[in-house]
ZAFI-414097 format. One record per atom (N, C-alpha, C, O): x, y, z; residue number from 1. Coordinates in pm, whole numbers, plus 50000, padded with zeros to 5 digits. Example, Ala and Ser with C-alpha at 12.3 -4.5 7.8 and 13.67 -1.06 7.14 Angstrom:
// residues 2
<pt east="51319" north="49431" up="50780" pos="1"/>
<pt east="51230" north="49550" up="50780" pos="1"/>
<pt east="51320" north="49670" up="50780" pos="1"/>
<pt east="51424" north="49668" up="50846" pos="1"/>
<pt east="51285" north="49775" up="50708" pos="2"/>
<pt east="51367" north="49894" up="50714" pos="2"/>
<pt east="51290" north="50003" up="50787" pos="2"/>
<pt east="51341" north="50114" up="50804" pos="2"/>
***
This chain:
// residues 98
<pt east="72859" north="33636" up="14277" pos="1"/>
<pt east="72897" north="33687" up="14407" pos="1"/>
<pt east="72771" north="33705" up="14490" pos="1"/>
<pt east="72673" north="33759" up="14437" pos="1"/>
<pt east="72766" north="33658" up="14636" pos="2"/>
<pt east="72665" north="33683" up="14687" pos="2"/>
<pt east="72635" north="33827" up="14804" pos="2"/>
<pt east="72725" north="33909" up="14821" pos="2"/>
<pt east="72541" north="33837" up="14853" pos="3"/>
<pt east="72527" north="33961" up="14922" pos="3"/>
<pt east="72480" north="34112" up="14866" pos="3"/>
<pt east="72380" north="34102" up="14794" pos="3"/>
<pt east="72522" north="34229" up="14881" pos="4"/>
<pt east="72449" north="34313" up="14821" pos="4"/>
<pt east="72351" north="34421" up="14897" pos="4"/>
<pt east="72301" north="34531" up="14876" pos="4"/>
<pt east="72356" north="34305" up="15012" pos="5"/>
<pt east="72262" north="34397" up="15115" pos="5"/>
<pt east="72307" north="34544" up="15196" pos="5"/>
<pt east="72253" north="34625" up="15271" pos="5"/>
<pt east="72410" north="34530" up="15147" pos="6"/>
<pt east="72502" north="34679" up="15196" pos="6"/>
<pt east="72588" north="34712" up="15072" pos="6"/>
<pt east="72676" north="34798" up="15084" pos="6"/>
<pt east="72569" north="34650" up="14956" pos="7"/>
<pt east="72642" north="34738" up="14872" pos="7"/>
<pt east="72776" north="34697" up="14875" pos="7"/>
<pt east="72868" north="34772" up="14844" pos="7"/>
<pt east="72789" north="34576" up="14912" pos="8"/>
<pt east="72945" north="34515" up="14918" pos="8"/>
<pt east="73051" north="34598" up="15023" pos="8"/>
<pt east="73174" north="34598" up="15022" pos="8"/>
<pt east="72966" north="34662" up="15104" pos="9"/>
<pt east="73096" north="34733" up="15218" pos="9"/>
<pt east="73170" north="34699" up="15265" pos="9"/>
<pt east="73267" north="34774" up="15277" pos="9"/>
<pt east="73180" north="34527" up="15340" pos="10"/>
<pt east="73296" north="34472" up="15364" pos="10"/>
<pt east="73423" north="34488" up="15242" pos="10"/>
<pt east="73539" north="34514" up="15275" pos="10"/>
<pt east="73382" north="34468" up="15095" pos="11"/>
<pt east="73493" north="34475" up="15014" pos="11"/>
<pt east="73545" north="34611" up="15036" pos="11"/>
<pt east="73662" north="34626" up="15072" pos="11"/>
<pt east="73461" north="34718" up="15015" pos="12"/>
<pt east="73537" north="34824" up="15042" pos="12"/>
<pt east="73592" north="34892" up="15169" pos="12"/>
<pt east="73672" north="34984" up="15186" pos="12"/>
<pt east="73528" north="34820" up="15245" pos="13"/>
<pt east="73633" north="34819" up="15409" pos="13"/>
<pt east="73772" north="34764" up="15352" pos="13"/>
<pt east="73863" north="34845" up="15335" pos="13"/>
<pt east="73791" north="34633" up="15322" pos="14"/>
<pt east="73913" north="34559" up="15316" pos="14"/>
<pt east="73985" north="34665" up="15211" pos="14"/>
<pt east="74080" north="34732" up="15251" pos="14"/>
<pt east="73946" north="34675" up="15101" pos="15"/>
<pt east="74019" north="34738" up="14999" pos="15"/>
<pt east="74075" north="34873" up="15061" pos="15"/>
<pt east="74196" north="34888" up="15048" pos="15"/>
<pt east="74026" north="34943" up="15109" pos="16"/>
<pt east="74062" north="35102" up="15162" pos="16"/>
<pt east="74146" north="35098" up="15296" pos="16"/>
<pt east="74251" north="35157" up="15322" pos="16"/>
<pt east="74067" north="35008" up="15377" pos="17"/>
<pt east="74154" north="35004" up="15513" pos="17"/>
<pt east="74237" north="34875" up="15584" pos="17"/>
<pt east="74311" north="34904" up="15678" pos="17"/>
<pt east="74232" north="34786" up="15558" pos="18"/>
<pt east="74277" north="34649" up="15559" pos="18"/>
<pt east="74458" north="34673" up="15531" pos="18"/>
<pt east="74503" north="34721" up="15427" pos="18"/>
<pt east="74529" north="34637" up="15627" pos="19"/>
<pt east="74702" north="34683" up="15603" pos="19"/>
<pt east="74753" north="34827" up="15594" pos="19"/>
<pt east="74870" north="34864" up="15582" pos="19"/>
<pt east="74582" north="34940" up="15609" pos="20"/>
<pt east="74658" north="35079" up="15569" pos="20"/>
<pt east="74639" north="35144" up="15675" pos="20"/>
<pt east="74632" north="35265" up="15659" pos="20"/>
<pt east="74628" north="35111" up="15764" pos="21"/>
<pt east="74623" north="35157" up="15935" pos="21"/>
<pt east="74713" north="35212" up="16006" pos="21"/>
<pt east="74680" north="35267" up="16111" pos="21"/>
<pt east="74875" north="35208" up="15957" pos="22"/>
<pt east="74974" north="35250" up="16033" pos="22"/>
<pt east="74956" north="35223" up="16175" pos="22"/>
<pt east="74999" north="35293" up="16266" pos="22"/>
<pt east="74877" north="35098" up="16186" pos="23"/>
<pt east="74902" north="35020" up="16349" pos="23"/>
<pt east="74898" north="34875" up="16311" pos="23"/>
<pt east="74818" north="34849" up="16221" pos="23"/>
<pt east="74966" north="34778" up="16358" pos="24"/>
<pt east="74944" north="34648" up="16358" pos="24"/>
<pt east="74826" north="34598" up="16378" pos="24"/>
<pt east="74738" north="34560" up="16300" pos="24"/>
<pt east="74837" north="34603" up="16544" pos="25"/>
<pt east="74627" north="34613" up="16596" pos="25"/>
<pt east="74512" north="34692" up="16521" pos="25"/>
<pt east="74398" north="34646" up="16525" pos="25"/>
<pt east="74531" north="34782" up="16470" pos="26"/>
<pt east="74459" north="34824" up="16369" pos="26"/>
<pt east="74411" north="34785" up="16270" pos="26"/>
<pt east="74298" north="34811" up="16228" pos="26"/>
<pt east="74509" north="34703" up="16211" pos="27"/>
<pt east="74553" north="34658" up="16078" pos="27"/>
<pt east="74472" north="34494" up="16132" pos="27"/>
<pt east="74394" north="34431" up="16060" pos="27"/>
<pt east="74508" north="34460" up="16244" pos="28"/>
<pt east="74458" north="34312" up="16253" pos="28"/>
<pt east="74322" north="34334" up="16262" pos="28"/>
<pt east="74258" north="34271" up="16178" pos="28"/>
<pt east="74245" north="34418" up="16351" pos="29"/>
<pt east="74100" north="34477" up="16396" pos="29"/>
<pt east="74022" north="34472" up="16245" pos="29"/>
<pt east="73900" north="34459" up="16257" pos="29"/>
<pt east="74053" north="34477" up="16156" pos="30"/>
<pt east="74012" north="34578" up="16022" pos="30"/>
<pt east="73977" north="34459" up="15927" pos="30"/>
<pt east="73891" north="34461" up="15840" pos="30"/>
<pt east="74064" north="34349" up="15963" pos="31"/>
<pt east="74088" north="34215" up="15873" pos="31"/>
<pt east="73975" north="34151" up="15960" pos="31"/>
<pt east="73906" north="34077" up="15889" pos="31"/>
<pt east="73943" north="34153" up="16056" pos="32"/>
<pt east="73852" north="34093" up="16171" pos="32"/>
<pt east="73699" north="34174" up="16182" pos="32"/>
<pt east="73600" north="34117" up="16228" pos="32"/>
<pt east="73697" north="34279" up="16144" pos="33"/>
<pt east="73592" north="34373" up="16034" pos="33"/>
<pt east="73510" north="34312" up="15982" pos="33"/>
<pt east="73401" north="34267" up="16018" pos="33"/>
<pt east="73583" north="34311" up="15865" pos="34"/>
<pt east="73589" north="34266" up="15758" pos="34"/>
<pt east="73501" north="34113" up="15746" pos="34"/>
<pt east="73406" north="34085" up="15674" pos="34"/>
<pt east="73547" north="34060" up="15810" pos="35"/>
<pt east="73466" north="33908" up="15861" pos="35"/>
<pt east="73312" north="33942" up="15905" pos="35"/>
<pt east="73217" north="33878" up="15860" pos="35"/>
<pt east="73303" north="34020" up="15973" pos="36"/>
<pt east="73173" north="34053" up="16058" pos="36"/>
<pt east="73125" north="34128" up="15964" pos="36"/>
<pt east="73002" north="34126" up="15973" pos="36"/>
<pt east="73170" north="34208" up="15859" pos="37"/>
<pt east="73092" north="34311" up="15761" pos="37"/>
<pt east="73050" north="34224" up="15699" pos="37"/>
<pt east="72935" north="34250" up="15666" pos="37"/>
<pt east="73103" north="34076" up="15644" pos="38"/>
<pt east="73079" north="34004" up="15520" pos="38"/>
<pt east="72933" north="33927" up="15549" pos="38"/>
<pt east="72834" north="33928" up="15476" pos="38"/>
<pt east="72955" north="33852" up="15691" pos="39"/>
<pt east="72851" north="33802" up="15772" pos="39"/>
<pt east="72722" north="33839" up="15750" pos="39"/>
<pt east="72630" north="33781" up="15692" pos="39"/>
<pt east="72729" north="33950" up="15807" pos="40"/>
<pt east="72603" north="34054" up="15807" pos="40"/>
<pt east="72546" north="34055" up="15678" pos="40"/>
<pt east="72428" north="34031" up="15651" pos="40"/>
<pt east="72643" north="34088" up="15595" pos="41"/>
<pt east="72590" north="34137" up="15465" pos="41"/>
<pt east="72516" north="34016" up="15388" pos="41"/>
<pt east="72427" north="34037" up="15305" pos="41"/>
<pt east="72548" north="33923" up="15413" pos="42"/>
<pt east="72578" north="33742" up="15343" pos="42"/>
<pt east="72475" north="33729" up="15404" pos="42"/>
<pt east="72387" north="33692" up="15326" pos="42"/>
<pt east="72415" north="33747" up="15574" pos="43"/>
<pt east="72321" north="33750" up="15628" pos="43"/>
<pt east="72197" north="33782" up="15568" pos="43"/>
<pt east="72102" north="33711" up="15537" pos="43"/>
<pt east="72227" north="33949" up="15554" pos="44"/>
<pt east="72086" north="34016" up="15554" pos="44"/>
<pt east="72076" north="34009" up="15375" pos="44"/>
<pt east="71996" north="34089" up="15328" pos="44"/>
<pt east="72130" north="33943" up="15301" pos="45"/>
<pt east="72094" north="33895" up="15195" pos="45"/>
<pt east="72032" north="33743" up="15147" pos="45"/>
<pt east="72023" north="33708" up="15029" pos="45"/>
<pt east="71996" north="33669" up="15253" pos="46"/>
<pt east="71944" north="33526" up="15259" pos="46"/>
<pt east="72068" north="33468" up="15186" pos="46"/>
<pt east="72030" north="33424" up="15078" pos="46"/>
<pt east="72180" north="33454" up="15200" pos="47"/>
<pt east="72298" north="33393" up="15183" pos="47"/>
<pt east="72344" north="33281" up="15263" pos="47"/>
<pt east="72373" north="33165" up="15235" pos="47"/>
<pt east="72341" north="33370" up="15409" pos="48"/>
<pt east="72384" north="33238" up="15514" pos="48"/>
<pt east="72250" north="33282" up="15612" pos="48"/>
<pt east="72160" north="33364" up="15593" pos="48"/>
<pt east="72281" north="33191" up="15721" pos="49"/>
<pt east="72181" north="33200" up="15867" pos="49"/>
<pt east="72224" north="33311" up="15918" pos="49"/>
<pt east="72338" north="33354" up="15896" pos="49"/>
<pt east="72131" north="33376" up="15999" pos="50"/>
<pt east="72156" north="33483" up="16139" pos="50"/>
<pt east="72294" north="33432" up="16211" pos="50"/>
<pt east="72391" north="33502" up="16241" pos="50"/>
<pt east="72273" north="33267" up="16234" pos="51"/>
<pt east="72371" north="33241" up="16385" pos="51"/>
<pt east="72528" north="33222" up="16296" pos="51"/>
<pt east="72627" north="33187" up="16359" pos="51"/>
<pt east="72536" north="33252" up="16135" pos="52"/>
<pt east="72690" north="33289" up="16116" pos="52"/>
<pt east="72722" north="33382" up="16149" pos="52"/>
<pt east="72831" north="33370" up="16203" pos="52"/>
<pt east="72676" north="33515" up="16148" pos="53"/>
<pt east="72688" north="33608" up="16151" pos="53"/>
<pt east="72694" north="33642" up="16322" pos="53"/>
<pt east="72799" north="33695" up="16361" pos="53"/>
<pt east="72618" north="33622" up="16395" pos="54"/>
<pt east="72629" north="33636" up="16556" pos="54"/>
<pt east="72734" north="33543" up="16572" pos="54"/>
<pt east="72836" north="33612" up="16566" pos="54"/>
<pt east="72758" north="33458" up="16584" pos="55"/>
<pt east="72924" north="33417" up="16588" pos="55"/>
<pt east="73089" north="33473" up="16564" pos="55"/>
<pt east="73186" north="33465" up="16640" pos="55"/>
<pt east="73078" north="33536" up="16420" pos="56"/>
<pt east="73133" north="33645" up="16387" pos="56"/>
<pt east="73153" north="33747" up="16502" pos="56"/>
<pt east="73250" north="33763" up="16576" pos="56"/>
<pt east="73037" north="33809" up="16496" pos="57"/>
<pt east="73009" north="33890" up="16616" pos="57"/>
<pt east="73066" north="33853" up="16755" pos="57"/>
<pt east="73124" north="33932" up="16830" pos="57"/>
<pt east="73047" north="33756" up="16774" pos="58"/>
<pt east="73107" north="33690" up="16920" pos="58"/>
<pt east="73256" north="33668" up="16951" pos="58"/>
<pt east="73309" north="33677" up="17061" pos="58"/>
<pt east="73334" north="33628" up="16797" pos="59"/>
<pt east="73410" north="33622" up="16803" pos="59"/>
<pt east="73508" north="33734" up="16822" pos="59"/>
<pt east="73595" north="33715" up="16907" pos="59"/>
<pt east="73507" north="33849" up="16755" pos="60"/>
<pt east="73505" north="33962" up="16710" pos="60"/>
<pt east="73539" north="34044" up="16836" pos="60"/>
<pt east="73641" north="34105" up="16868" pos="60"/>
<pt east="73402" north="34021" up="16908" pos="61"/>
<pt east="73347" north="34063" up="17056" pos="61"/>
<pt east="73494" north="34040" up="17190" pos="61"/>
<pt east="73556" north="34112" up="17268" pos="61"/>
<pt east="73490" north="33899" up="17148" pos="62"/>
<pt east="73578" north="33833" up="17229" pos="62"/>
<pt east="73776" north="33915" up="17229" pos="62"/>
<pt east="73858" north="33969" up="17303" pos="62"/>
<pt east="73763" north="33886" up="17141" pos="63"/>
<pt east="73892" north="33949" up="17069" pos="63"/>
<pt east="73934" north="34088" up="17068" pos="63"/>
<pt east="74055" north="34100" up="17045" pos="63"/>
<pt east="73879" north="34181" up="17083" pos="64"/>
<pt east="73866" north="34314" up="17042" pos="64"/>
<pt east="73832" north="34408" up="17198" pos="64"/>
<pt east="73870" north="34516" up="17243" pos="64"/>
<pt east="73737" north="34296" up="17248" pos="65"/>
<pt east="73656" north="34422" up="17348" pos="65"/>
<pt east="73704" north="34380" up="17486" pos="65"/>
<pt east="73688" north="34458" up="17580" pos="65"/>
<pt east="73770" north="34249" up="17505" pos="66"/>
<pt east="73835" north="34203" up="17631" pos="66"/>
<pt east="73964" north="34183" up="17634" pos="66"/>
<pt east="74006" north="34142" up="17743" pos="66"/>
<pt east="74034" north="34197" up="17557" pos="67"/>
<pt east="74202" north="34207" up="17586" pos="67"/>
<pt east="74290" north="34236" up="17681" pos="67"/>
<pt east="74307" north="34345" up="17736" pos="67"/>
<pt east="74362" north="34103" up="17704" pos="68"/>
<pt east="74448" north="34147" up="17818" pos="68"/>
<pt east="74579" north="34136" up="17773" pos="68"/>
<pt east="74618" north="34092" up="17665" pos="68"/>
<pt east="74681" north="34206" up="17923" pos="69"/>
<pt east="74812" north="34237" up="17914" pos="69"/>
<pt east="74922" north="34120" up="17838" pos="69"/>
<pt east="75033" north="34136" up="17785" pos="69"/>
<pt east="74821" north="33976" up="17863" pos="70"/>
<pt east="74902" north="33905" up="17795" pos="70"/>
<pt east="74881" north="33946" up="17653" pos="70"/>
<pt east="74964" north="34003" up="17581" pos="70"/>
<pt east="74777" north="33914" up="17627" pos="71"/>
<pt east="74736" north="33914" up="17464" pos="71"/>
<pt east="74813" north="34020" up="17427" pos="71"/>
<pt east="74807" north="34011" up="17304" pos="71"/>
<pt east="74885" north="34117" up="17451" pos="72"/>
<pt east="74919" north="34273" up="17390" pos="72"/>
<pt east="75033" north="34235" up="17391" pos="72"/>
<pt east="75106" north="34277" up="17302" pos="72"/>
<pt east="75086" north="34142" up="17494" pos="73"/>
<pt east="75267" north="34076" up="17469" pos="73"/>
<pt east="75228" north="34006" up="17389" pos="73"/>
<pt east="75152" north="34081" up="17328" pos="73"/>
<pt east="75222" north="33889" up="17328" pos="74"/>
<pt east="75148" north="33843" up="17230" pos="74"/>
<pt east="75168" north="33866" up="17140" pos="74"/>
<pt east="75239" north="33800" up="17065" pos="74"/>
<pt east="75084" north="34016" up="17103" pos="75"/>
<pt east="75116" north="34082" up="16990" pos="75"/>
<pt east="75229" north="34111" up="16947" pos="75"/>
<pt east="75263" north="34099" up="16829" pos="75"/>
<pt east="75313" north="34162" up="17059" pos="76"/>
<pt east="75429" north="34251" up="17067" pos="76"/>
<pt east="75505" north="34125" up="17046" pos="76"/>
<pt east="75611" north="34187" up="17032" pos="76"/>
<pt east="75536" north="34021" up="17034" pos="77"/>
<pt east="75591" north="33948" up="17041" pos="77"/>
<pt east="75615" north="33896" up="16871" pos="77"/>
<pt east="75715" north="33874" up="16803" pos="77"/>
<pt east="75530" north="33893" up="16856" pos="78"/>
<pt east="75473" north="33850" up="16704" pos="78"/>
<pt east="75532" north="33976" up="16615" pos="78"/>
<pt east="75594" north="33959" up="16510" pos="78"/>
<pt east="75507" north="34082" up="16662" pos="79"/>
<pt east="75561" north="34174" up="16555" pos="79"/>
<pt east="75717" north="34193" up="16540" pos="79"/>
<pt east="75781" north="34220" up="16439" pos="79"/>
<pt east="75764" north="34169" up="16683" pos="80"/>
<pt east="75933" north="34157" up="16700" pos="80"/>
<pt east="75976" north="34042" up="16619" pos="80"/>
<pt east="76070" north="34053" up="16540" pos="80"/>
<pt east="75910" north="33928" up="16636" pos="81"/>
<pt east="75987" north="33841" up="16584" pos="81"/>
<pt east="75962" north="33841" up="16393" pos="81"/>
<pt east="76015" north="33760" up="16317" pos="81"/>
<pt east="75859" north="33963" up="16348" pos="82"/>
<pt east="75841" north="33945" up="16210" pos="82"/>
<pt east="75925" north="34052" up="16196" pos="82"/>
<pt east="75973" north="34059" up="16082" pos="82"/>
<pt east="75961" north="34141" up="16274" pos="83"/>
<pt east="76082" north="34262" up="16267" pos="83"/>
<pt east="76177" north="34204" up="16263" pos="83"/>
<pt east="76250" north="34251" up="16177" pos="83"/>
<pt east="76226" north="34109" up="16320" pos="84"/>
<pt east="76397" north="34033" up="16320" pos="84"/>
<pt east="76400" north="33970" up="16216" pos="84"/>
<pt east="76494" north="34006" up="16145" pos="84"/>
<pt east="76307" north="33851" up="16154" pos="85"/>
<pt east="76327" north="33836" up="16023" pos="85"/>
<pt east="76341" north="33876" up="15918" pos="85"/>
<pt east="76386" north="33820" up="15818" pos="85"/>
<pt east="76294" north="33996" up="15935" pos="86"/>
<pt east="76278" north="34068" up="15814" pos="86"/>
<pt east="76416" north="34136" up="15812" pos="86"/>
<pt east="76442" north="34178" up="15700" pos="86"/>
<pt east="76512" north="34158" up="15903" pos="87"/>
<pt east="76646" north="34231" up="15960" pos="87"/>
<pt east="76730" north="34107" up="15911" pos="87"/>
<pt east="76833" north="34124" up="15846" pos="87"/>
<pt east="76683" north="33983" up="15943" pos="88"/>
<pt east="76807" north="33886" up="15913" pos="88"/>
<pt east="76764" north="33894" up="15836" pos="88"/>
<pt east="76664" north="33897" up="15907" pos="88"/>
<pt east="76713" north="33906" up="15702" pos="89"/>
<pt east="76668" north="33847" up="15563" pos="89"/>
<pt east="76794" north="33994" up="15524" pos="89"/>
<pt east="76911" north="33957" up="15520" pos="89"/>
<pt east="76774" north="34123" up="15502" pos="90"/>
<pt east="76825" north="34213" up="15488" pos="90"/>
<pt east="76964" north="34204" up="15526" pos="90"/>
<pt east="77044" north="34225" up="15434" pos="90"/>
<pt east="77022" north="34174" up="15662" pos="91"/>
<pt east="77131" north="34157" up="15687" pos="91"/>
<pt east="77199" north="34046" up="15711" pos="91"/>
<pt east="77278" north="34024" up="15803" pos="91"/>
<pt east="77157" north="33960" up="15603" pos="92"/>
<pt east="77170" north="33807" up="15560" pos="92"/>
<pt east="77332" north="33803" up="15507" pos="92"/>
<pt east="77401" north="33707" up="15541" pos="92"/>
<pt east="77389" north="33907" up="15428" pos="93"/>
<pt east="77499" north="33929" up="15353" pos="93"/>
<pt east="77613" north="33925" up="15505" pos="93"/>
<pt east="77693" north="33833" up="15516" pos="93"/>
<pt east="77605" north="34026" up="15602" pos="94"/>
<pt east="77693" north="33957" up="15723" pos="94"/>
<pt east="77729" north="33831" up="15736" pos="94"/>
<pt east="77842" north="33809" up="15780" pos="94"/>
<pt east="77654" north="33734" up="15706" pos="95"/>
<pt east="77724" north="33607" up="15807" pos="95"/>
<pt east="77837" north="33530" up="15667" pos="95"/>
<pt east="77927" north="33447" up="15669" pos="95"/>
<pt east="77799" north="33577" up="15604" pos="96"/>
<pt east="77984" north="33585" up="15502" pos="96"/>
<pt east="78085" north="33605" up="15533" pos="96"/>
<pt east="78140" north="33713" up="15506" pos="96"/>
<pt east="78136" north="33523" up="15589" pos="97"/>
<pt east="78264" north="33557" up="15673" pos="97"/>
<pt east="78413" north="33574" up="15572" pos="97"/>
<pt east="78478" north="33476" up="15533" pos="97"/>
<pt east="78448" north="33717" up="15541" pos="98"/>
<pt east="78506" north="33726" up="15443" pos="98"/>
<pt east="78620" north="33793" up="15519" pos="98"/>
<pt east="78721" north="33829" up="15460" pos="98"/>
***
């Protein structure tokens, strides 16, 4: 395994907070973390180059710190439609027309 330069903190970011956010955006932010913790770390351990890691960063940047009204429908959109599936999967036994 490479890195070390922080003690593997991205793993224990993901492991502790990664899905346990009780927010979606939270939960996505954390997984997107996680990327930029690994970077760094992979970085400042002669693993990868500086410019993976500032990319990360950029990306990260992009995503997180400029969000607009669309992007938040978007979201909202994405979570409704993983809410309805998950409703038809459950109330799958209805369309039995008995």
């Amino acid at each position: 395994m490479s890195g070390g330069s922080y003690s593997y903190v991205y793993c224990k970011v993901e492991e502790e907070c990664v899905n346990r956010m009780f927010d979606s955006q939270l939960n996505e932010m954390m997984k997107d973390l996680v990327k930029v913790l690994h970077d760094l770390e992979w970085w400042q351990s002669s693993d990868t180059g500086e410019d993976t890691y500032r990319m990360a960063v950029t990306e990260f940047k992009k995503k997180w710190f400029k969000q607009t009204k669309i992007d938040v429908q978007k979201q909202i959109e994405s979570e409704f439609e993983k809410t309805k599936d998950e409703l038809m999967k459950e109330f799958k036994y209805l369309n039995d027309d008995e």
